[in-house]
Backbone as JSON Lines, residues from 0, in Angstrom:
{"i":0,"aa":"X","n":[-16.99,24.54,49.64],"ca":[-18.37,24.15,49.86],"c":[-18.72,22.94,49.0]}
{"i":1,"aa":"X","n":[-20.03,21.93,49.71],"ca":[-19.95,20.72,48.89],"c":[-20.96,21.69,48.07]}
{"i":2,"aa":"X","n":[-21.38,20.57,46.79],"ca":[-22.38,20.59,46.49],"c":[-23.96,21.24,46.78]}
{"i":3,"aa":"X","n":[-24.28,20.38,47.69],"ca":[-25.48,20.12,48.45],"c":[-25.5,21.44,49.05]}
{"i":4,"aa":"X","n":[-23.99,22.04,50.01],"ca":[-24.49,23.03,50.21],"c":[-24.94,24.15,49.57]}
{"i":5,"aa":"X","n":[-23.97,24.22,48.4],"ca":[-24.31,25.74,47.63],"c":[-25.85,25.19,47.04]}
{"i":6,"aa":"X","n":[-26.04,24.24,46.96],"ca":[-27.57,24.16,47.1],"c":[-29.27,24.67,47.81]}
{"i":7,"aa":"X","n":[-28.46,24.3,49.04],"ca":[-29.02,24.91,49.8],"c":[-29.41,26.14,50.14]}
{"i":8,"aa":"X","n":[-27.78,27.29,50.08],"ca":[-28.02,28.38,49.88],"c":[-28.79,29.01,48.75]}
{"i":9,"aa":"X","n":[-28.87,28.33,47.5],"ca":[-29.52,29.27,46.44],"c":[-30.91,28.88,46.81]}
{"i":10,"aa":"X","n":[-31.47,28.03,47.64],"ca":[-32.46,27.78,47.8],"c":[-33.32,28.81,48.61]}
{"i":11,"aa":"X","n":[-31.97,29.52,49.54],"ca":[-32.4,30.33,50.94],"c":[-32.45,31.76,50.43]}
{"i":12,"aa":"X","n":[-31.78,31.92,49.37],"ca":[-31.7,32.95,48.55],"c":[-33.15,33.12,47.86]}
{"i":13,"aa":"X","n":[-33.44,32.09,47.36],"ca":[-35.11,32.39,46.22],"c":[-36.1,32.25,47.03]}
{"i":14,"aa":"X","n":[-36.09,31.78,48.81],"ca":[-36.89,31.61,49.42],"c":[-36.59,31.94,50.95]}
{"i":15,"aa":"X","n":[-36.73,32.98,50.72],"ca":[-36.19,33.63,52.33],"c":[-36.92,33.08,53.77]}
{"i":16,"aa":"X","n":[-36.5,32.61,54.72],"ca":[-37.24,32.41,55.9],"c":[-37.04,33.61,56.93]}
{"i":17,"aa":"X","n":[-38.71,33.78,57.26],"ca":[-38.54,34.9,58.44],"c":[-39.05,34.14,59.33]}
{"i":18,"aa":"X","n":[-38.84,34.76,60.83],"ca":[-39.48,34.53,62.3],"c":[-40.71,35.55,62.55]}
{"i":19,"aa":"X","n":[-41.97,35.21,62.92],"ca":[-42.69,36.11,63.71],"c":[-42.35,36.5,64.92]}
{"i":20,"aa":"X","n":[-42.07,37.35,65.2],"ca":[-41.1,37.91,66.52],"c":[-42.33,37.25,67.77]}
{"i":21,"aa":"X","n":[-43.45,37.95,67.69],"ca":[-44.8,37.72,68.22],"c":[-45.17,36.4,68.59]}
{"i":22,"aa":"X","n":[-45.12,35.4,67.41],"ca":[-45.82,34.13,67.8],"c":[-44.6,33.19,68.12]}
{"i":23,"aa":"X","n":[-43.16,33.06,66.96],"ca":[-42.52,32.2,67.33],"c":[-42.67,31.35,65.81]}
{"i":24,"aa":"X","n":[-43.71,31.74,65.5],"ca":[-43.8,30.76,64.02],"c":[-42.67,31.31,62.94]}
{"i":25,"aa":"X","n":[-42.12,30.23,62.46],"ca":[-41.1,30.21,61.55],"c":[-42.21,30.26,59.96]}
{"i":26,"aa":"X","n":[-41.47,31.19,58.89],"ca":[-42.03,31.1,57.75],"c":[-41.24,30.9,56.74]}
{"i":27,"aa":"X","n":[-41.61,30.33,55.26],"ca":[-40.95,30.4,54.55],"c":[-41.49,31.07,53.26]}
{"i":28,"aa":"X","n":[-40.51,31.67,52.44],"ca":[-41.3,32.61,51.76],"c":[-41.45,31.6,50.35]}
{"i":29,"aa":"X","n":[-42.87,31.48,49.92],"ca":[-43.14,30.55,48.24],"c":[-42.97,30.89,47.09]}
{"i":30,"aa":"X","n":[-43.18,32.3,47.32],"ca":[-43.47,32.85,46.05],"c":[-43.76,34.52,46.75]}
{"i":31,"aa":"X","n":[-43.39,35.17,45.74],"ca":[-43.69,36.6,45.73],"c":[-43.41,37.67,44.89]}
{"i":32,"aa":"X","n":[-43.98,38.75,44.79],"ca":[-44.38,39.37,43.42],"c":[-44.12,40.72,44.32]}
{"i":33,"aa":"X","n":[-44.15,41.84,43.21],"ca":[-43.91,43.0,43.66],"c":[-44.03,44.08,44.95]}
{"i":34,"aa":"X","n":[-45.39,43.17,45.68],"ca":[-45.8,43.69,46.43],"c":[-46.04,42.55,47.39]}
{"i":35,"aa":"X","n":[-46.25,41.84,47.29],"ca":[-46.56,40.65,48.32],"c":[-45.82,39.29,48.53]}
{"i":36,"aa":"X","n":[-45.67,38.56,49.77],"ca":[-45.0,37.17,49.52],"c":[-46.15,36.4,50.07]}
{"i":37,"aa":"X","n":[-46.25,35.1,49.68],"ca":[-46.76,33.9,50.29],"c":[-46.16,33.09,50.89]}
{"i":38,"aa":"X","n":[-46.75,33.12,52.39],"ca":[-45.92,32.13,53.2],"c":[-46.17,31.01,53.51]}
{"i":39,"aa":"X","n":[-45.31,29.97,54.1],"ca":[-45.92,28.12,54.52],"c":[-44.81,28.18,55.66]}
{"i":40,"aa":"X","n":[-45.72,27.73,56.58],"ca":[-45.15,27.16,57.92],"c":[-44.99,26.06,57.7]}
{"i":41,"aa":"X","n":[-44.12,25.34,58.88],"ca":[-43.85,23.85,58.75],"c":[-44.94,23.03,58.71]}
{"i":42,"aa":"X","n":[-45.76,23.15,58.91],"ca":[-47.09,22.11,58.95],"c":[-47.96,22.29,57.92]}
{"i":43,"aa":"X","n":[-47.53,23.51,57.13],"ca":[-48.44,23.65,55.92],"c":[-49.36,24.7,55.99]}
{"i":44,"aa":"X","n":[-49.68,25.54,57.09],"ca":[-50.43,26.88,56.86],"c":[-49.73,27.77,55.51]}
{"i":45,"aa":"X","n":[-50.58,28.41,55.1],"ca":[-50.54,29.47,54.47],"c":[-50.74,30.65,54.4]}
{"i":46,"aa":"X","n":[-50.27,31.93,53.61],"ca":[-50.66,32.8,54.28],"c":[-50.05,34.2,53.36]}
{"i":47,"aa":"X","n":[-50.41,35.56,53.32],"ca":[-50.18,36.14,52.24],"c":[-49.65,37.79,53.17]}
{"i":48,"aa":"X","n":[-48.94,38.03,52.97],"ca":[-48.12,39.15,53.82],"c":[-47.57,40.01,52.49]}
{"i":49,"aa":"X","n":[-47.66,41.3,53.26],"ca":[-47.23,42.62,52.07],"c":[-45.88,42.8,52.51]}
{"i":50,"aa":"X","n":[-45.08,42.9,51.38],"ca":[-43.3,42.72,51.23],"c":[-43.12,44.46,52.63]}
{"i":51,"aa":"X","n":[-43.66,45.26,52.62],"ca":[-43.66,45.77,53.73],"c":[-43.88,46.12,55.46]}
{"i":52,"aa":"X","n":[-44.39,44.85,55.35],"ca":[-44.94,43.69,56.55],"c":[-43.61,43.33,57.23]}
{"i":53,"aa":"X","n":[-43.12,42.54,56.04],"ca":[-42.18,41.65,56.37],"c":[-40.84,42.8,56.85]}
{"i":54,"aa":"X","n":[-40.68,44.08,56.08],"ca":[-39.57,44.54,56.51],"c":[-39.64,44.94,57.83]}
{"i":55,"aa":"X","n":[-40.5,44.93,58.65],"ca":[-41.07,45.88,60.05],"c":[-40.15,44.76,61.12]}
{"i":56,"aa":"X","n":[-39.16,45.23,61.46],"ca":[-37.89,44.4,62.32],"c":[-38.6,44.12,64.08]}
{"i":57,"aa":"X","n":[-39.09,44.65,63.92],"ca":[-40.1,45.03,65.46],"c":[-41.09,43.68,65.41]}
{"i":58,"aa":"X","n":[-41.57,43.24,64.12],"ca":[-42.26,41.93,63.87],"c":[-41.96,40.99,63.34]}
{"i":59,"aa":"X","n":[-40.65,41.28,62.27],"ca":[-41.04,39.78,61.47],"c":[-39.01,39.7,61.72]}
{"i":60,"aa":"X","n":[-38.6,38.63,62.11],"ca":[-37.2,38.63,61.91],"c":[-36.43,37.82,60.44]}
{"i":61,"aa":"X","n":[-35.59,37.83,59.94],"ca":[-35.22,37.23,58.61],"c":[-34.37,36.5,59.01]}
{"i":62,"aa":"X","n":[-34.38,35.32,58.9],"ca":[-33.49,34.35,59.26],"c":[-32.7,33.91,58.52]}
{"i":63,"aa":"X","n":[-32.87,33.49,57.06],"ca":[-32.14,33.03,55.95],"c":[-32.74,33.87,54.52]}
């Protein structure tokens, strides 16, 4: 692996991206704490989801 990539991965690692199964919107996770993550779409929405939200496979898919 170059560089850049193992880069990348530790990046995908501290910041997980999920899919909304529902809308199609891609998320990325900013930050998150015991109970909750904060998310940013590509355009910059925001948005605050409970870490048990996100596990519900029926809604949210994990992409990276």
């Amino acid at each position: 692996m170059t560089d850049l990539t193992e880069a990348a991965a530790a990046v995908r690692r501290q910041h997980p991206i999920y899919r909304n199964r529902n809308t199609g919107v891609t998320w990325q996770v900013e930050m998150q704490d015991g109970t909750h993550a904060w998310l940013r779409d590509i355009v910059g929405h925001a948005e605050t989801r409970r870490l048990d939200e996100l596990a519900n496979r029926e809604t949210w898919e994990r992409l990276a």
